[in-house]
N, CA and C atoms as a LAMMPS dump frame, in Angstrom:
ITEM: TIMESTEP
0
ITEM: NUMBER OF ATOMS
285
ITEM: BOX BOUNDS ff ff ff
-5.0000000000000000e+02 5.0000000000000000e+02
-5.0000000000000000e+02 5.0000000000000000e+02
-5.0000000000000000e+02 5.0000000000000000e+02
ITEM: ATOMS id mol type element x y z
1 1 1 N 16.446 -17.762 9.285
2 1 2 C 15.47 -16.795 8.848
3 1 3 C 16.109 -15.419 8.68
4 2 1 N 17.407 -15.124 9.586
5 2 2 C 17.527 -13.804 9.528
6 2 3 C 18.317 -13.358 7.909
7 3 1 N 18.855 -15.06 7.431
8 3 2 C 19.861 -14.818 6.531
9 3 3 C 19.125 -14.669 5.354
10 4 1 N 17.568 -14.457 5.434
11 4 2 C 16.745 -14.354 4.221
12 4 3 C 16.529 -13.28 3.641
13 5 1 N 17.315 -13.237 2.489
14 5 2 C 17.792 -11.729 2.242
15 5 3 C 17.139 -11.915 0.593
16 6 1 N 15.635 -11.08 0.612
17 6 2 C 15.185 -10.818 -0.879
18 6 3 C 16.256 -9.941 -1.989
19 7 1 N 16.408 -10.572 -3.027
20 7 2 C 16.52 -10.146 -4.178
21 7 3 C 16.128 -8.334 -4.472
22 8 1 N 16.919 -7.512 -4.787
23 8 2 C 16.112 -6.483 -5.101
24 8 3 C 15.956 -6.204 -6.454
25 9 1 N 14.78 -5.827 -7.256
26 9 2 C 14.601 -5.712 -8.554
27 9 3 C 15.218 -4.797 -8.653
28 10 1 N 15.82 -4.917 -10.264
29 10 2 C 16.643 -3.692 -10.722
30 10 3 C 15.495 -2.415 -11.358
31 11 1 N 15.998 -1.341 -10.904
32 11 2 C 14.878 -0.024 -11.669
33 11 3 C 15 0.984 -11.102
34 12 1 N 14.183 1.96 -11.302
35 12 2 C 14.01 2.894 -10.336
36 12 3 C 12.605 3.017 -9.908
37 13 1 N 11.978 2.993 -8.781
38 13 2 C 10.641 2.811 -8.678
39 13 3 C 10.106 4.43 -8.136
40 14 1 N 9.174 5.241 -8.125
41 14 2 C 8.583 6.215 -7.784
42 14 3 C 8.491 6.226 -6.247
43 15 1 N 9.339 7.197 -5.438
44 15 2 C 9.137 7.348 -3.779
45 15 3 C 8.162 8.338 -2.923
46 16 1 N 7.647 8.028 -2.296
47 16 2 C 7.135 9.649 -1.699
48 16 3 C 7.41 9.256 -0.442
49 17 1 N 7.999 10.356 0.39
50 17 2 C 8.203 10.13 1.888
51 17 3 C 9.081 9.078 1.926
52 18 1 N 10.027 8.717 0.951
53 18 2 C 10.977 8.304 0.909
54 18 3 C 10.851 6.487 0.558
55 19 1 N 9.557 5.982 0.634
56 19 2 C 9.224 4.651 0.586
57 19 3 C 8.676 4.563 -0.757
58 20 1 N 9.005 3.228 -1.593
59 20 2 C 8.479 3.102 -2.749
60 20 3 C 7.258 3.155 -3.237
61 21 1 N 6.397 3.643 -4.348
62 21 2 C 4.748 3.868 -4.34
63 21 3 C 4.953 3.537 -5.97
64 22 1 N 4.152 1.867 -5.563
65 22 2 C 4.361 0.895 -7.329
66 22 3 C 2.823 0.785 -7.404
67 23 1 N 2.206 1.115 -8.754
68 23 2 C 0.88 0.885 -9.467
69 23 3 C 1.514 -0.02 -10.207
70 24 1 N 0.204 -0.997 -10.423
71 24 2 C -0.088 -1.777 -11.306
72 24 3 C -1.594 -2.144 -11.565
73 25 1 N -2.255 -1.545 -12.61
74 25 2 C -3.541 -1.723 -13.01
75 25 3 C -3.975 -0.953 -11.711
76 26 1 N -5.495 -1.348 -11.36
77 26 2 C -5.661 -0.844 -10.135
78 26 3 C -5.392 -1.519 -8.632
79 27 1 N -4.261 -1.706 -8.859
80 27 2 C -3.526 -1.928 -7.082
81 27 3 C -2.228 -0.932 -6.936
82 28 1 N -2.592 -0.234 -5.711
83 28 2 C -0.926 0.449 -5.629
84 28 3 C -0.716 -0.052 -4.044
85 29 1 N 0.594 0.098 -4
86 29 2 C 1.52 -0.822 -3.266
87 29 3 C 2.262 0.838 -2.665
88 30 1 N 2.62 0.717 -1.643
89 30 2 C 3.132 1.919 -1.067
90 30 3 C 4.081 1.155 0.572
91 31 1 N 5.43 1.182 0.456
92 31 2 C 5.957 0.575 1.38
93 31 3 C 7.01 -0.073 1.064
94 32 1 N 8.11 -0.458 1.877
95 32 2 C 9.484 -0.81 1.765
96 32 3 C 9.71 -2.391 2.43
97 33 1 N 9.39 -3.167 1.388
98 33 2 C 9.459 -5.286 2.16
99 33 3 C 10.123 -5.051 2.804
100 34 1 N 11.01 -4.453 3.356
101 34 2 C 12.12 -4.562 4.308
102 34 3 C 11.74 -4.804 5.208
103 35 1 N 10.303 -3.153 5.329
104 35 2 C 9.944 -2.794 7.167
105 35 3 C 8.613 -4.088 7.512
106 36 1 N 8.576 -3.43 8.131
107 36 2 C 7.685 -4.36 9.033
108 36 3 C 6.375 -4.944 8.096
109 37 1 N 5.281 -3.881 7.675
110 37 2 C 4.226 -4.1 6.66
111 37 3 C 4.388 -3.244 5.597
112 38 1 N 3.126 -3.638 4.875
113 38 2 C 3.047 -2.252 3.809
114 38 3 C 1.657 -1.856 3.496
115 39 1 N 1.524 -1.049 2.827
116 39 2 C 0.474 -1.089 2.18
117 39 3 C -0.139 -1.099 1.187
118 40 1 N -1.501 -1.765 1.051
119 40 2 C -1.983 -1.967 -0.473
120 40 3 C -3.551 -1.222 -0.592
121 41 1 N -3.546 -0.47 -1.655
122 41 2 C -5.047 0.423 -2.195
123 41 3 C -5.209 -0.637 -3.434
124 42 1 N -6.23 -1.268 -3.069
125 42 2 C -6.981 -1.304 -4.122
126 42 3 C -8.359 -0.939 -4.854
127 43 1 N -8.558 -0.207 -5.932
128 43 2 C -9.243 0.269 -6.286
129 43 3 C -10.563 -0.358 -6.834
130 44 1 N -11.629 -0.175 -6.424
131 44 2 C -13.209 -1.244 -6.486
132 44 3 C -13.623 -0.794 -7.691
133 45 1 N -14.069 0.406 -7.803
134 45 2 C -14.453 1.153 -8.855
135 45 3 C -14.48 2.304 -9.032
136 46 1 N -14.559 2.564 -10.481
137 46 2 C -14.356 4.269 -10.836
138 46 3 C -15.355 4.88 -11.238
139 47 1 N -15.722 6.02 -11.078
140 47 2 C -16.543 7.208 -11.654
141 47 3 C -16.997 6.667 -13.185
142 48 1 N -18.073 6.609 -13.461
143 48 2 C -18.61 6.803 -15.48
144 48 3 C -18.064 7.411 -16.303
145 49 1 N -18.321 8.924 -15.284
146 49 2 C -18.098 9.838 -16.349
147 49 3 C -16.305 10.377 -16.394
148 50 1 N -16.016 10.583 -15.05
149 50 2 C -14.469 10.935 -15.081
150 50 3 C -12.876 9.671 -15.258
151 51 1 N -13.775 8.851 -14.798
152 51 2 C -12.556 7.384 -14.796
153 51 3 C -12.022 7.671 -13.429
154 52 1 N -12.294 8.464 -12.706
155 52 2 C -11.627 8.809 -11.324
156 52 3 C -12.129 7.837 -10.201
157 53 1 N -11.312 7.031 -9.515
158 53 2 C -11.697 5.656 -8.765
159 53 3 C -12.594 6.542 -7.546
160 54 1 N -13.344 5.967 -7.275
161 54 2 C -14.709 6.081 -6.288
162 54 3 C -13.979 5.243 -5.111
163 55 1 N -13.954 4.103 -5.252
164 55 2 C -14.287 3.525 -3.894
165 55 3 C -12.933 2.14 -3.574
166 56 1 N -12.384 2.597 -2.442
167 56 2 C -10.752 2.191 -2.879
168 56 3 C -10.662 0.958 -1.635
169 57 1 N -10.471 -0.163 -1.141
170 57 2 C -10.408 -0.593 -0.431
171 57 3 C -8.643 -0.727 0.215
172 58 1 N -8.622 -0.459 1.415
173 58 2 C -7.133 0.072 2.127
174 58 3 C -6.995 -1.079 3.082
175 59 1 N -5.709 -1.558 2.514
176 59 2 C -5.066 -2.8 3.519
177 59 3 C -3.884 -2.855 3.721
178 60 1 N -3.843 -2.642 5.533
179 60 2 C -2.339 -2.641 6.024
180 60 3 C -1.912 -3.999 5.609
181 61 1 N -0.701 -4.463 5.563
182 61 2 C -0.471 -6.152 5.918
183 61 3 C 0.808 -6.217 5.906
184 62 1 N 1.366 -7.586 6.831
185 62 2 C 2.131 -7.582 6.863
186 62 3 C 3.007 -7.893 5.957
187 63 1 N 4.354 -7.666 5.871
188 63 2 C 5.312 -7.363 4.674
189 63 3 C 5.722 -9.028 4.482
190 64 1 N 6.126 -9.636 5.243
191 64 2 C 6.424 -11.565 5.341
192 64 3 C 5.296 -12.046 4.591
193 65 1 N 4.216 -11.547 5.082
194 65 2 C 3.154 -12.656 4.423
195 65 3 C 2.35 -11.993 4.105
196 66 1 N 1.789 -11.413 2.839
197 66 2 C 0.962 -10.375 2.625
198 66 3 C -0.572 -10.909 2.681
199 67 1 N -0.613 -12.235 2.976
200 67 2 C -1.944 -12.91 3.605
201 67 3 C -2.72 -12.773 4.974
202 68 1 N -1.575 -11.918 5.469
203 68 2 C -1.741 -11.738 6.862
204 68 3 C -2.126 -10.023 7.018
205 69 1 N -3.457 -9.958 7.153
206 69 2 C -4.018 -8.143 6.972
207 69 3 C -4.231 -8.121 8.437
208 70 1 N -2.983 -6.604 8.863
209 70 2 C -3.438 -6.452 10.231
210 70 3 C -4.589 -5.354 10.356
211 71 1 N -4.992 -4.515 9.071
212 71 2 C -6.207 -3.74 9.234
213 71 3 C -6.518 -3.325 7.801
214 72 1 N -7.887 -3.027 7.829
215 72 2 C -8.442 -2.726 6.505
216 72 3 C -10.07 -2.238 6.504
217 73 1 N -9.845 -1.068 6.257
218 73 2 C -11.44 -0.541 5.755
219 73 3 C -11.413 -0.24 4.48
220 74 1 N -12.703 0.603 3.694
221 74 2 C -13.02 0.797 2.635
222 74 3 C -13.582 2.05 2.611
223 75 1 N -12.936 3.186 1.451
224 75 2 C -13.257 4.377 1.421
225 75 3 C -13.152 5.196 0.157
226 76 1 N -14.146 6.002 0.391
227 76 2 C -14.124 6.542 -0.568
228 76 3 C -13.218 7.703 -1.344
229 77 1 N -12.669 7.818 -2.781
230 77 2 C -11.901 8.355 -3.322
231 77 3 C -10.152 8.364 -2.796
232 78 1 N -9.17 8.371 -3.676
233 78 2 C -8.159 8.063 -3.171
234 78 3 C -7.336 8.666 -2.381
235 79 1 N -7.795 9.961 -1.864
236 79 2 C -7.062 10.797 -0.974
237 79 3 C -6.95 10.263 0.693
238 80 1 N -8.387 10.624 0.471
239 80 2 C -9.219 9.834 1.773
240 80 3 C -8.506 8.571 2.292
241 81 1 N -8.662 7.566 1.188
242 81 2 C -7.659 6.245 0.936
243 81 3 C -6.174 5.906 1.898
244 82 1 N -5.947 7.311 0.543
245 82 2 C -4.43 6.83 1.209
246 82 3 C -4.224 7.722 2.521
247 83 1 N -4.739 8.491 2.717
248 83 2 C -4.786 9.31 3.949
249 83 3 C -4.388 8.606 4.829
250 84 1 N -5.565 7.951 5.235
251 84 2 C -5.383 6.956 6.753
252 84 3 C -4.509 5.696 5.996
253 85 1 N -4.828 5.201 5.468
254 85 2 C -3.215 4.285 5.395
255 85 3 C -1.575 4.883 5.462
256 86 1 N -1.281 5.949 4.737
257 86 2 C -0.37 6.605 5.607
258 86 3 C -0.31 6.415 7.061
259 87 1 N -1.202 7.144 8.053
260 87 2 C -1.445 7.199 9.648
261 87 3 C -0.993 6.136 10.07
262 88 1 N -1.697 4.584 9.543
263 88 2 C -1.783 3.306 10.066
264 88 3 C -0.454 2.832 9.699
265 89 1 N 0.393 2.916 8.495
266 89 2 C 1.714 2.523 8.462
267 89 3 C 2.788 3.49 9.322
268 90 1 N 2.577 4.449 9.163
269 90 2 C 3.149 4.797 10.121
270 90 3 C 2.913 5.005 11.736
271 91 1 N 1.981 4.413 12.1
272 91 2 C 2.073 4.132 13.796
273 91 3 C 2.534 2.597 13.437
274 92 1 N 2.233 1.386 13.042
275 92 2 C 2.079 0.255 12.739
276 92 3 C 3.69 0.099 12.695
277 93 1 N 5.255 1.278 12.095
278 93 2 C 6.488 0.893 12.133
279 93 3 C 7.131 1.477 13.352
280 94 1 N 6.449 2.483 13.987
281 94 2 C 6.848 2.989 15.44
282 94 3 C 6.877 1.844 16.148
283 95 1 N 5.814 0.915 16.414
284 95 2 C 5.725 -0.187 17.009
285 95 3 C 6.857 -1.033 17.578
């Protein structure tokens, strides 16, 4: 198991705080497979009038098996969002 060494895609992907932050449609992915988990926003729905996502559902999980959610609420607008998922990945790699 330890010799299971993923493939890394070739590119350059967008970092903040130094960990990769990949959109696709409305899911963004924020976190490094390496560490322990990551995290995933996905977005429920958006505003009528602005297109600006309303209501974002936030899931820690683990990075091995992304079937495996060690926490997850649902909140509104994406600041908020990613706010506390920040917090939770980072106590969640102190660990």
């Amino acid at each position: 198991m330890a010799n299971d060494a993923r493939p890394l895609v070739s590119g350059s992907y967008l970092e903040y705080m130094g960990r990769p932050l990949v959109r696709q449609d409305d899911t963004i992915i924020y976190g490094d497979m390496s560490e322990k988990c990551i995290l995933i926003l996905e977005i429920i729905n958006r505003d009528q009038k602005s297109g600006l996502p309303q209501n974002i559902l936030v899931q820690l999980v683990d990075s091995q098996d992304t079937n495996k959610i060690i926490r997850q609420t649902d909140k509104k607008g994406l600041y908020d969002a990613f706010s506390i998922g920040l917090v939770w990945l980072e106590r969640a790699l102190q660990e």
